[in-house]
N, C-alpha and C positions, 0 to 999 in steps of 0.2 A: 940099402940105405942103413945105415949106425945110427942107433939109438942117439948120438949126440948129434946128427942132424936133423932128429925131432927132436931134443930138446926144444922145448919153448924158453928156457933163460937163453940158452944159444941163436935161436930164429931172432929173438928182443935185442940182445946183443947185438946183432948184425944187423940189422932193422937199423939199429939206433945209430949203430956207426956210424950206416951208409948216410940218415938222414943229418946225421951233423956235419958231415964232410959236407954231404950238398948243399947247405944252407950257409954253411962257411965260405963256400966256393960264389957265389951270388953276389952281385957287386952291393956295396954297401952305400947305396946313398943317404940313409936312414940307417936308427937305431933295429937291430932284431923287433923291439917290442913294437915301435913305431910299423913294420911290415907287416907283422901278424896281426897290429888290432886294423890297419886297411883290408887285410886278406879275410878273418872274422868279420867285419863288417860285409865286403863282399858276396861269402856265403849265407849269412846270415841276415841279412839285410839292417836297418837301422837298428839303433842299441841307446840303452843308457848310459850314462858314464859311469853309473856303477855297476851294470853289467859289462862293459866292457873293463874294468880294474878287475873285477871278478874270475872273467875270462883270462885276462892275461896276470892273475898273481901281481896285482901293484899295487898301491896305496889309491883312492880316489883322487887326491890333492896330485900326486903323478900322473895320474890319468888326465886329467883338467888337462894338466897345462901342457902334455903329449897333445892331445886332442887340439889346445890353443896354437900349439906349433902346425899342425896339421891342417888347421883353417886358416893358417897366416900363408901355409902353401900354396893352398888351393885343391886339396886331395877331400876333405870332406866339410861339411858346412851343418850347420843345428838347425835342425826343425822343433815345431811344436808339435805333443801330441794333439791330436784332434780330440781325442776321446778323454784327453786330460789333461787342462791348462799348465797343470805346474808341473810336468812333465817337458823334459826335453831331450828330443834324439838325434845323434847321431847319425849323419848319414854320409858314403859317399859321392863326393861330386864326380863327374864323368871325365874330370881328371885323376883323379883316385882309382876309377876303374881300371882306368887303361892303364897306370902303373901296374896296379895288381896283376891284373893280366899278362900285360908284357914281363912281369917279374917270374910267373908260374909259368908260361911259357918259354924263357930263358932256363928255364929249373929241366923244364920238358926236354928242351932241347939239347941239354947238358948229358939228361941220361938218355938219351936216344945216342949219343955221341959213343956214350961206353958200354951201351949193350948191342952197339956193331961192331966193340969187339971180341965178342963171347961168343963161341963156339956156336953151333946150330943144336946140339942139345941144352944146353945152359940155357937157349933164347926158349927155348921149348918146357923147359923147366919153372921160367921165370912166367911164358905163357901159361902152364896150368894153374902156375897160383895164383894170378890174377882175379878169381875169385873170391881166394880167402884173402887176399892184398885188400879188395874194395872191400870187404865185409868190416876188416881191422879200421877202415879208415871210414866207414859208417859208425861203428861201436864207440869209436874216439870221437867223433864228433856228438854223439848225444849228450856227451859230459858238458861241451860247451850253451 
């Protein structure tokens, strides 16, 4: 293995590609921002609308009225906190789920599509990293 297939600007670079092609390639019924603050709620479970502008980089007054679009959908709906009146969260409706899902699913089944057609070492390759693939994608999530 070459020194520049451990680069890590190189592994980042390719990471990054591959994940913009794939999110490019994903039917667009919604805005990007609109899919990640569903898919973040998802994982995450309810949020506030200043966590979730937080999360996604956008103004609160954007987030509102993302989130208004959202509940005029039917994908997530506001609760109260219990533990704090003037608190208000965000939550998935179980229409919201099953978008998200069905959407990370379709994503699933996109690369399942192109790493049948990669060699039996490449598949074997892409299996040992699988380790440090979930570990990267644990570390990026504590950011949120």
């Amino acid at each position: 293995m070459s020194r520049e297939d451990t680069d890590p600007a190189a592994i980042g670079a390719a990471l990054y590609g591959l994940t913009l092609r794939a999110v490019r390639r994903l039917p667009r019924e919604m805005s990007l921002t609109s899919a990640a603050t569903l898919a973040t709620l998802d994982l995450t479970g309810p949020r506030r609308i200043t966590d979730l502008a937080a999360v996604q980089a956008v103004t609160q007054p954007a987030m509102t009225a993302l989130v208004r679009v959202l509940e005029e959908s039917g994908l997530v709906e506001r609760w109260g906190d219990a533990s704090d009146k003037r608190v208000t969260l965000v939550c998935l409706t179980e229409a919201g789920t099953a978008y998200v899902r069905a959407r990370r699913e379709a994503g699933v089944q996109a690369f399942e599509r192109l790493i049948g057609e990669l060699t039996a070492d490449e598949i074997e390759a892409l299996a040992a990293a699988l380790p440090a693939l979930q570990h990267l994608a644990e570390l990026e999530s504590q950011d949120q």
